[in-house]
N, C-alpha and C positions, 0 to 999 in steps of 0.2 A: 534629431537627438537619438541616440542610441540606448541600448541598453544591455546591461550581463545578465546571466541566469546562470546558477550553480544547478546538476544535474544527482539527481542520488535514486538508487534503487535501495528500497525498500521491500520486505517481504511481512507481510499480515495474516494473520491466524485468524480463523470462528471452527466454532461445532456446530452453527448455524445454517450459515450458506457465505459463499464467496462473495456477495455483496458488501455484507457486513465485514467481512474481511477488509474489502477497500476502503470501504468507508474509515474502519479503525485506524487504520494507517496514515491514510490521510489525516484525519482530524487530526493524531497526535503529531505530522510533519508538521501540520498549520498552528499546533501549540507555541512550536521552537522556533517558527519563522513564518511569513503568509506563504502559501503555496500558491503560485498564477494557474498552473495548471498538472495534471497527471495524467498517464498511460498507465491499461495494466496491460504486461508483457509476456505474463505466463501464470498459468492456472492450473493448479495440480492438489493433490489430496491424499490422504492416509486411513488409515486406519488404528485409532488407539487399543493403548493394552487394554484401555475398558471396553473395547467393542464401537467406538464413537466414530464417526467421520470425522474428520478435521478437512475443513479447505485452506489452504495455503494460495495466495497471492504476492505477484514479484510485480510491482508498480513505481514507475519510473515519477519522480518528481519533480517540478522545475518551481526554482524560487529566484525569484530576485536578488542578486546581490550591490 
């Protein structure tokens, strides 16, 4: 038996740390649908006008269709 999976990137914010960043993402894709599984695919960050770090992550998704 076979199976499909729809593919989506996703990108996730914290002031925290990039972890949480994934974590966030994820959970709200697994809100809208189950997630089987994720990649993160790129890790990069800023700096706020209020002086904060921000992490930003780009995490590839894969769910069941």
């Amino acid at each position: 038996m076979s199976s499909a999976y729809e593919v989506l990137e996703l990108v996730g914010t914290s002031t925290s740390c990039a972890c949480d960043a994934v974590k966030e993402i994820v959970k709200k894709a697994n809100d809208e649908k189950p997630v089987y599984w994720f990649e993160v695919i790129e890790e990069r960050g800023r700096m706020t006008q209020e002086g904060e770090v921000e992490f930003q992550v780009k995490v590839k998704v894969g769910r069941k269709i």
